[in-house]
Backbone as CSV, one residue per row, in Angstrom:
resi,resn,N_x,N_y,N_z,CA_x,CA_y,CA_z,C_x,C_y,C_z
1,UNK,0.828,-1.192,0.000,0.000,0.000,0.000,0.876,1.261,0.000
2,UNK,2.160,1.268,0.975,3.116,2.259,0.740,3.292,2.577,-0.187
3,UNK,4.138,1.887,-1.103,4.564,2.022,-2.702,3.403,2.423,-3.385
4,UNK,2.411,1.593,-3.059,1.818,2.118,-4.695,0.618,3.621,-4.366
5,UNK,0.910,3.857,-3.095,0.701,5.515,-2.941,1.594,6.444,-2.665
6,UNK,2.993,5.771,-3.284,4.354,6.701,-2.761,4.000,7.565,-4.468
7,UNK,4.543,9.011,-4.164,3.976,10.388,-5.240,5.012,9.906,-6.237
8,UNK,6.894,9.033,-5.847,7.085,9.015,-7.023,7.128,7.603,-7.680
9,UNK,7.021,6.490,-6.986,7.108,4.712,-7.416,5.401,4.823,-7.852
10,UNK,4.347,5.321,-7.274,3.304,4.463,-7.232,2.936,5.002,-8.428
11,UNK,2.714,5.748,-9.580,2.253,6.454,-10.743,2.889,4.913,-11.539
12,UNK,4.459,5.123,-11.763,5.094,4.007,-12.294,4.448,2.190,-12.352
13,UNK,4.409,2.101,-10.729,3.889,1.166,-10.591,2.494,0.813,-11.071
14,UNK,1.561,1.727,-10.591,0.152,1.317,-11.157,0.022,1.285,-13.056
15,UNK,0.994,2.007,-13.638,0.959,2.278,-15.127,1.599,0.659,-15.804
16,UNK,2.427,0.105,-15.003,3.068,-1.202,-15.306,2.273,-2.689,-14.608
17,UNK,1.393,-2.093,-13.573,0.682,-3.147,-13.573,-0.635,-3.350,-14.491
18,UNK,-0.919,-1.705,-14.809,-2.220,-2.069,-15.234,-2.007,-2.280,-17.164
19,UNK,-0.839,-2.489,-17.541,-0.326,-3.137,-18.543,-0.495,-1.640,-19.485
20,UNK,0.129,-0.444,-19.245,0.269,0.898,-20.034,1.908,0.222,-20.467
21,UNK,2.599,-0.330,-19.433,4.144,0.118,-19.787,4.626,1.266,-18.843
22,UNK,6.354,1.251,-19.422,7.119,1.879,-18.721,8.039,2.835,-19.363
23,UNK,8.030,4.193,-18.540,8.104,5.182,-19.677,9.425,4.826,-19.838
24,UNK,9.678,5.351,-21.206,11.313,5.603,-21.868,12.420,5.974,-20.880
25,UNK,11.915,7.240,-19.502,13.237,7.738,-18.923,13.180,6.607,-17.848
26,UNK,12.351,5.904,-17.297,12.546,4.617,-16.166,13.125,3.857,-16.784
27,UNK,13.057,3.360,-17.825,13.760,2.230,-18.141,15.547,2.893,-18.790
28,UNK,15.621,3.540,-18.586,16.929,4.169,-19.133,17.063,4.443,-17.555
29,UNK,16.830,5.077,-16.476,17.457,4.939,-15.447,17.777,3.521,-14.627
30,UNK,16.490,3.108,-15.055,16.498,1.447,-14.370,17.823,0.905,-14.761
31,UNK,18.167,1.084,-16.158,18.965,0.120,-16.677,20.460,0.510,-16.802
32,UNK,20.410,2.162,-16.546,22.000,2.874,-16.499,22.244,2.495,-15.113
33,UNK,20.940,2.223,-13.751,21.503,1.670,-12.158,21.641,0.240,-12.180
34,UNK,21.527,-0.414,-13.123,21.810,-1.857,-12.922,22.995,-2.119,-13.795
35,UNK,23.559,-1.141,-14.446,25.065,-1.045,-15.551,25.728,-0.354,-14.381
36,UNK,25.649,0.164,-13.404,26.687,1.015,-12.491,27.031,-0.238,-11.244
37,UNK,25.615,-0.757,-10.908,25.785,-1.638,-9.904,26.500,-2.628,-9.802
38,UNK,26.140,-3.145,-11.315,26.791,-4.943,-11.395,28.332,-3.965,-12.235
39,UNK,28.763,-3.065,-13.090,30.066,-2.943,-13.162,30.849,-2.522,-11.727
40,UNK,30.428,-1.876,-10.575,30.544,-1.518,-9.179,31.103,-2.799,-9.056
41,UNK,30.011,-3.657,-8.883,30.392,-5.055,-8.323,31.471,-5.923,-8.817
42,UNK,31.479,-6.176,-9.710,32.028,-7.008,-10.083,33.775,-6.377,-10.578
43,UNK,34.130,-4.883,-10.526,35.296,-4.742,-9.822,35.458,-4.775,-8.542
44,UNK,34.807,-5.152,-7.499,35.698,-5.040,-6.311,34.909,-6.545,-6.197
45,UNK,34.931,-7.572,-6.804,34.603,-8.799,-6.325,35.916,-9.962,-6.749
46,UNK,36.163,-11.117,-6.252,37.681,-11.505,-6.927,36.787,-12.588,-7.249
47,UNK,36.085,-13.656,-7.379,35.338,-14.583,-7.702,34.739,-14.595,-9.378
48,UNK,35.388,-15.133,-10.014,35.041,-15.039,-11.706,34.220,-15.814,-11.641
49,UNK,33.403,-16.754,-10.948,31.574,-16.743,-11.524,30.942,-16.381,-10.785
50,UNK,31.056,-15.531,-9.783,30.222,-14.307,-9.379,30.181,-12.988,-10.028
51,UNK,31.336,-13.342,-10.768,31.219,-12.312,-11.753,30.329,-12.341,-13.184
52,UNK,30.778,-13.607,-13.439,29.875,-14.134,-14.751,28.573,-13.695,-14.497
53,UNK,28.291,-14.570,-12.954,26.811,-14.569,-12.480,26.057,-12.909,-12.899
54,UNK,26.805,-12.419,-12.051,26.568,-10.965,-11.823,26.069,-10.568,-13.022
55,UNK,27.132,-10.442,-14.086,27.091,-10.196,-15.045,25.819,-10.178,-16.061
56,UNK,25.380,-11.986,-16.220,24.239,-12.631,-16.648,22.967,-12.233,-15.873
57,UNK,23.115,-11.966,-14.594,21.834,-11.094,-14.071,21.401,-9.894,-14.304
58,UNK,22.372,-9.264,-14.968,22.332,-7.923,-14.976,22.046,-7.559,-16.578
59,UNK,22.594,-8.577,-17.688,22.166,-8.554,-19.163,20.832,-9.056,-18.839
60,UNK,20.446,-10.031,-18.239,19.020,-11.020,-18.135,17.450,-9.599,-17.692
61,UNK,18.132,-8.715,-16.829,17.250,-8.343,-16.157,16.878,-6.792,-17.006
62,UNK,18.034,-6.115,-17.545,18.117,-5.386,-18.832,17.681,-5.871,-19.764
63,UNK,17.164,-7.115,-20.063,16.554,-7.333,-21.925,15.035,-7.371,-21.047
64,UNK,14.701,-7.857,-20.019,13.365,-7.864,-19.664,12.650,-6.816,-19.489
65,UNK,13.552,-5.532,-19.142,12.935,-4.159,-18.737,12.404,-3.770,-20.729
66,UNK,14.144,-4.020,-21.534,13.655,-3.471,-22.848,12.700,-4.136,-23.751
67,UNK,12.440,-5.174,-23.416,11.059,-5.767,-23.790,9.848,-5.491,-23.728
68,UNK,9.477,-4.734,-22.329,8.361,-4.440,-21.991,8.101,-3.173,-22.671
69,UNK,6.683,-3.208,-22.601,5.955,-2.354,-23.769,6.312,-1.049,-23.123
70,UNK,6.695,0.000,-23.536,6.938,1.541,-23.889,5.175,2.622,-23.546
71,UNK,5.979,3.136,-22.221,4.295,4.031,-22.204,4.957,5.250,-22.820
72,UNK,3.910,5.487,-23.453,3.858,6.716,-24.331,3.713,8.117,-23.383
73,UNK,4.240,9.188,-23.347,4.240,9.960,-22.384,3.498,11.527,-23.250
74,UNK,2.289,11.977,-22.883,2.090,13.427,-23.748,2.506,14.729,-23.346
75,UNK,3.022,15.528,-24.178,3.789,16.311,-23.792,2.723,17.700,-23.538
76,UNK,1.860,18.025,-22.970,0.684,18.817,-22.730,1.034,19.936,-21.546
C-alpha cells in the first residue's frame, strides 16, 4: 500500500501493472543503475563466476525491462 501511494514509485507502478508500460526515462534509469551496480560489483569482487553470475543477471534483467511495452508519455 506504501509504494503504490508513494507520489514518485506508485504512478510508475500502477501504469506497469495495469499493462500501459514503462516510460522511456525509467527504463533508461532502471537500466544505467543496474550497468553502475553490477560494473561496481564485479570490480571489487575476486570470484570469476560471481562475476559471470553478476554479469548474466544484470544482461538477463536489462533485456526484460527493454522488452516491456513503452508508455507513451504526452507532452501537454
Amino acid at each position: 500500500n506504501w509504494i503504490m501511494n508513494h507520489r514518485l514509485f506508485g504512478p510508475l507502478i500502477r501504469d506497469w501493472k495495469s499493462g500501459l508500460g514503462i516510460t522511456r526515462r525509467a527504463k533508461f534509469f532502471a537500466i544505467f543503475s543496474i550497468t553502475f551496480g553490477i560494473t561496481t560489483s564485479v570490480l571489487l569482487i575476486s570470484n570469476g563466476i560471481t562475476r559471470i553470475l553478476l554479469v548474466f543477471i544484470g544482461l538477463a534483467v536489462s533485456i526484460y525491462l527493454i522488452t516491456r511495452p513503452t508508455k507513451l508519455v504526452s507532452k501537454n
